[in-house]
Residue frames as qw, qx, qy, qz and C-alpha x, y, z in Angstrom:
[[0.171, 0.039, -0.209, 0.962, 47.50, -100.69, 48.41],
 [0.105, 0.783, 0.520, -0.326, 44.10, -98.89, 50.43],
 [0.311, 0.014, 0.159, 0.937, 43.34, -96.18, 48.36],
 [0.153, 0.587, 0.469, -0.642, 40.70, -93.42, 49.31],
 [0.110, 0.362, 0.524, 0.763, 38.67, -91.63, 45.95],
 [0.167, 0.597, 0.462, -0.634, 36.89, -88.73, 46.42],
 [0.228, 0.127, 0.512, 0.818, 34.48, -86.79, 43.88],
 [0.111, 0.170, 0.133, -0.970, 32.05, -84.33, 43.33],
 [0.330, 0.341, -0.575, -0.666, 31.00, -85.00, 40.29],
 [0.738, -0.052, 0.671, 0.055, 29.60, -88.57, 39.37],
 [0.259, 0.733, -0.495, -0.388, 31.75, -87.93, 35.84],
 [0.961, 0.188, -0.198, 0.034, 32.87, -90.96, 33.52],
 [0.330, 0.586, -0.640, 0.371, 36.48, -90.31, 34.49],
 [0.338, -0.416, 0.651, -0.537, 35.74, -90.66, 38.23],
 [0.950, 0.065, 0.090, -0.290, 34.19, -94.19, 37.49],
 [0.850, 0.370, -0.311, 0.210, 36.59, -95.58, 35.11],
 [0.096, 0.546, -0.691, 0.464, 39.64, -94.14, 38.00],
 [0.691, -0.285, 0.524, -0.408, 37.69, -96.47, 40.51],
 [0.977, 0.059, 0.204, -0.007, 37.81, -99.54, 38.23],
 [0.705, 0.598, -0.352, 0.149, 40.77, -98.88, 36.92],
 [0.056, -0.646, 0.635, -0.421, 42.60, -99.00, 40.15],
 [0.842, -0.096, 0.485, -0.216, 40.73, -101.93, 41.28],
 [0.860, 0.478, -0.179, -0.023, 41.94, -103.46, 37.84],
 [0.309, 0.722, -0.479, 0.392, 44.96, -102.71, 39.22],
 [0.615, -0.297, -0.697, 0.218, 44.54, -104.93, 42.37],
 [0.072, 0.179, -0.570, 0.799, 44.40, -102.02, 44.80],
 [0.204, -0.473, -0.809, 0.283, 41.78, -101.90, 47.49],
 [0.030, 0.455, 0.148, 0.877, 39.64, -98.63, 46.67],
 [0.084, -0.598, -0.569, 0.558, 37.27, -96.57, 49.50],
 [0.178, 0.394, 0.357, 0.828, 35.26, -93.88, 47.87],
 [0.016, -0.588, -0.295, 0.753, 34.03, -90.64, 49.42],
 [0.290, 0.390, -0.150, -0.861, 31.62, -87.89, 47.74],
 [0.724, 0.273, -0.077, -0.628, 29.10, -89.20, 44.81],
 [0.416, 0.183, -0.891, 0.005, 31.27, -92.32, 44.44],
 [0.141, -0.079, -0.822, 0.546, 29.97, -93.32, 48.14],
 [0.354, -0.521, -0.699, -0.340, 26.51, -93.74, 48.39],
 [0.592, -0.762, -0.243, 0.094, 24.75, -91.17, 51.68],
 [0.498, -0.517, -0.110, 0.688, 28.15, -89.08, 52.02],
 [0.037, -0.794, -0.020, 0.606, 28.87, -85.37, 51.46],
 [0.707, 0.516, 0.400, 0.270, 29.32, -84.81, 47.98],
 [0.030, -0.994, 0.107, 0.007, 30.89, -81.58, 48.25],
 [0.845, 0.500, -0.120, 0.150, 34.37, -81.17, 47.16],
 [0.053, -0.677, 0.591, -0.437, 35.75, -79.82, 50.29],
 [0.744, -0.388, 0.262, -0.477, 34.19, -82.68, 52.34],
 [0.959, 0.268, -0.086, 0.034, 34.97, -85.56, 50.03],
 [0.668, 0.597, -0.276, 0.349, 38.38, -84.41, 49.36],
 [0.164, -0.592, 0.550, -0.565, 39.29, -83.90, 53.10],
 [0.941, -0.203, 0.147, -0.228, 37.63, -87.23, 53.99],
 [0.808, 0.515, -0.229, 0.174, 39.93, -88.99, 51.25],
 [0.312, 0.663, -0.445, 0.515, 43.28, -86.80, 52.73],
 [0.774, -0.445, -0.054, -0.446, 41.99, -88.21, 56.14],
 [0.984, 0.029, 0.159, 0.081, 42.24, -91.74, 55.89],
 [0.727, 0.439, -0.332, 0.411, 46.25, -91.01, 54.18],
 [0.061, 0.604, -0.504, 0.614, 47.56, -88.74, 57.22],
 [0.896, -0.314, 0.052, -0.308, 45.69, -90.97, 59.42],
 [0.095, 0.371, -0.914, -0.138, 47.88, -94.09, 57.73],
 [0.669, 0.269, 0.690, -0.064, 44.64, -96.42, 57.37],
 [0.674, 0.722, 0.138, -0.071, 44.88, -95.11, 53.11],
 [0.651, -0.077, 0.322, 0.683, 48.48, -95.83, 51.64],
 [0.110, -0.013, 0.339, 0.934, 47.25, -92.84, 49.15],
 [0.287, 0.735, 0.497, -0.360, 44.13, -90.73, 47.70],
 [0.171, 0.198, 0.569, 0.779, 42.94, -89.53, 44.50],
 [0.238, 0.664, 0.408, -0.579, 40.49, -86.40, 44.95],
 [0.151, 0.020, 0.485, 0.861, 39.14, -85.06, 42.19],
 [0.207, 0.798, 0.383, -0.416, 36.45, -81.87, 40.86],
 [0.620, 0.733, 0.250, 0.126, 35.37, -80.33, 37.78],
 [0.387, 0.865, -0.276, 0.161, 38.91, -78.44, 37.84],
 [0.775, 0.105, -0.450, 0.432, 40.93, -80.56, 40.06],
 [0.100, 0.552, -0.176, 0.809, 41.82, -77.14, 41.95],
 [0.540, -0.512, 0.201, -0.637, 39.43, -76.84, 44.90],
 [0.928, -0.314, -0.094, -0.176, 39.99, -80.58, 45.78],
 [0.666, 0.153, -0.377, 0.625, 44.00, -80.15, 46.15],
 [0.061, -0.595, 0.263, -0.757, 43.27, -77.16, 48.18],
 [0.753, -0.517, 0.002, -0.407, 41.06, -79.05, 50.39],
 [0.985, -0.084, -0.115, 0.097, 43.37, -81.92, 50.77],
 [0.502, 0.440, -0.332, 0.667, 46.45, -79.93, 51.20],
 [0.228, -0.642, 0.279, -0.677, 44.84, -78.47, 54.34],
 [0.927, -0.370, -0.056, 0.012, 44.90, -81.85, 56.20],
 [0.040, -0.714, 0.671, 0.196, 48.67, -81.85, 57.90],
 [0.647, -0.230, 0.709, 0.160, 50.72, -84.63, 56.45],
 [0.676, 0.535, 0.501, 0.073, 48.98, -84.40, 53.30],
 [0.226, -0.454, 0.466, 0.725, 50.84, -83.52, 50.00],
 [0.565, 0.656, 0.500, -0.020, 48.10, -83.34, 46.98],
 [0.285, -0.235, 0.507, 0.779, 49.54, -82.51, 43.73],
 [0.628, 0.617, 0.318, -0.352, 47.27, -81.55, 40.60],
 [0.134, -0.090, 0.778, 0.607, 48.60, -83.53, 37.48],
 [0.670, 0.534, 0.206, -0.472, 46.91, -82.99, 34.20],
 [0.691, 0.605, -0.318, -0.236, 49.74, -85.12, 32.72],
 [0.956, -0.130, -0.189, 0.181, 52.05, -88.04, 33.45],
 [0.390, 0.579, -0.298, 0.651, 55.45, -85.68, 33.57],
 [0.233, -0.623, 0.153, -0.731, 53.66, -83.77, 36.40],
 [0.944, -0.279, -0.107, -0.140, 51.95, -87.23, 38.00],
 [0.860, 0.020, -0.211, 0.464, 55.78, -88.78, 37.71],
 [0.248, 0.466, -0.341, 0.778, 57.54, -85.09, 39.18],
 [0.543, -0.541, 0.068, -0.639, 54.98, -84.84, 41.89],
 [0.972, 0.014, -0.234, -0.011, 55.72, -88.10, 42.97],
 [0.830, 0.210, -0.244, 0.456, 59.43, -88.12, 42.69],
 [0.113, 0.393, -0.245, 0.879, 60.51, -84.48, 43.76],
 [0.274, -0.277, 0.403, -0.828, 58.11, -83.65, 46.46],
 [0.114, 0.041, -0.972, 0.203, 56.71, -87.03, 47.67],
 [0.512, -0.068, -0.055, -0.854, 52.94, -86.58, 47.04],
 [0.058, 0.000, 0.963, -0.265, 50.77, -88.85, 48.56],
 [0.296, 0.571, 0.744, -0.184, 47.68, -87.54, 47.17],
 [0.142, 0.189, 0.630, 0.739, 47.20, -87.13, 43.23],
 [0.360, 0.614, 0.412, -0.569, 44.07, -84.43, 42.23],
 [0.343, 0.259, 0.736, 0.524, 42.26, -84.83, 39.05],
 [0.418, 0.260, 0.060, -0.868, 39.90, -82.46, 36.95],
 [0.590, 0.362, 0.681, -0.239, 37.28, -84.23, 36.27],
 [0.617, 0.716, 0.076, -0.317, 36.67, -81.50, 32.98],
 [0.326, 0.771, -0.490, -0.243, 40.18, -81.80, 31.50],
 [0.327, -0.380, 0.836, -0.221, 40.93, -86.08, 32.23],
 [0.782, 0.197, -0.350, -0.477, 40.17, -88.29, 29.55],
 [0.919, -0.353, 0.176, -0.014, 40.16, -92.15, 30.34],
 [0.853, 0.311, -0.084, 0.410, 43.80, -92.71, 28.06],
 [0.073, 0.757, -0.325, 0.562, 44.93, -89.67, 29.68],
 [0.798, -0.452, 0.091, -0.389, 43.76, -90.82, 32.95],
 [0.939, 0.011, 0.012, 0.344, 46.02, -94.34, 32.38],
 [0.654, 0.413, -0.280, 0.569, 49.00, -92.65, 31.73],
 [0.110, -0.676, 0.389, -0.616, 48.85, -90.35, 34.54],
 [0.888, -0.414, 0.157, -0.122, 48.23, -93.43, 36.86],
 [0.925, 0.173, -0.117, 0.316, 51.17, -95.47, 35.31],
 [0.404, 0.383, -0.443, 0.703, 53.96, -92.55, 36.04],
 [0.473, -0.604, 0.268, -0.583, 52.32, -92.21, 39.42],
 [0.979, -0.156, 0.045, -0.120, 52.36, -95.56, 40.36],
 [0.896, 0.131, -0.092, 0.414, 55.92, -96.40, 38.79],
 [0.227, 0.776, -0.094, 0.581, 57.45, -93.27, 40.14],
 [0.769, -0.294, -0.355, 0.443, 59.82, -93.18, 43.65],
 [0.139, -0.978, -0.134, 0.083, 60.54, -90.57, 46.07],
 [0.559, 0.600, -0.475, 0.318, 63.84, -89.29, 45.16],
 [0.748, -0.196, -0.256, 0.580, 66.76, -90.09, 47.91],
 [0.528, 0.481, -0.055, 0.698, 68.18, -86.70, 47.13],
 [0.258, -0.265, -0.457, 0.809, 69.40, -84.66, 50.14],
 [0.087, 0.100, 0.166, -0.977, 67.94, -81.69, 48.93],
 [0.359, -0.325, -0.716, -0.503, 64.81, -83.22, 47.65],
 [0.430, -0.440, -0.690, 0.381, 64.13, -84.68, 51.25],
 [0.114, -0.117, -0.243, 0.956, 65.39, -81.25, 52.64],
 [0.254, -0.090, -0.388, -0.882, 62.12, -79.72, 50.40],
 [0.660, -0.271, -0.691, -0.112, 59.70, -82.64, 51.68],
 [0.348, -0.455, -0.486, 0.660, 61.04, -82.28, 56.16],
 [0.129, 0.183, 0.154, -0.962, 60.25, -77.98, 55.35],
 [0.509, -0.296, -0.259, -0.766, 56.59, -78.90, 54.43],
 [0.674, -0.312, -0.657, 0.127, 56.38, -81.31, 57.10],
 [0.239, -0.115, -0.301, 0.916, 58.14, -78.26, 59.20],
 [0.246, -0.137, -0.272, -0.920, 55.15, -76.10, 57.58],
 [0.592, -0.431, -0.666, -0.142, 52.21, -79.07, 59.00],
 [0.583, -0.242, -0.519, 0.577, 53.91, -78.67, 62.42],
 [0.129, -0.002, -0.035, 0.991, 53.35, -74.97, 62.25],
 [0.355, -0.297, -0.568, -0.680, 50.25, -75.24, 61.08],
 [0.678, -0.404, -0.591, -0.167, 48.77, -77.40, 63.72],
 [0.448, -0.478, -0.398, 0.642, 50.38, -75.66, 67.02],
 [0.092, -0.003, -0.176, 0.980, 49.61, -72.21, 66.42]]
């Protein structure tokens, strides 16, 4: 899987998520301090990242700043994009399942590296639901993009 990393920060967490996903066999791209010469800023990064997924050249994206907060905000304003802030696996695995996020945000301050693992693993092993209304919840923020981008 391509997956895009943005950060602000150059934080241990935001390392160890870049090898840990490569450990994982995916193919990583990093944006912000991860990425030598590009915008470090946490709108810039984190909209680069959310890019490349609504695009479809990044299967997913992990942004992430010292509260996690300002890089889901950024990435939520790309259309297509669905950024979730998990500060725990529950949230990682509900974000996922229920409302088909496609791009996980970390805080950098509150994201230790064992924490970190676990919130990859229920992201990773975690499936959008089937459920009518789920979808239903998922097509009205897609309805909400569509708005967005024609007016």
């Amino acid at each position: 899987m391509r997956i895009c990393v943005s950060s602000d920060m150059d934080e241990p967490v935001a390392r160890a998520l870049v090898a840990q996903l490569r450990d994982r066999g995916h193919h990583v791209v990093t944006y912000g301090v991860l990425s030598p010469g590009a915008d470090p800023q946490w709108a810039a990064c984190s909209q680069a990242a959310a890019r490349e997924v609504a695009a479809g050249t990044a299967d997913q994206a992990v942004v992430c700043c010292w509260t996690g907060t300002g890089a889901s905000i950024a990435a939520n304003k790309v259309p297509g994009v669905r950024a979730a802030l998990c500060t725990d696996a529950y949230t990682a695995d509900g974000a996922r399942r229920w409302n088909d996020a496609n791009v996980l945000a970390l805080s950098l301050r509150l994201t230790s590296e064992p924490l970190l693992n676990e919130i990859l693993d229920a992201w990773f092993a975690a499936e959008a639901s089937t459920e009518p209304e789920d979808r239903e919840n998922v097509a009205r923020l897609e309805q909400l993009d569509d708005t967005r981008t024609t007016s």
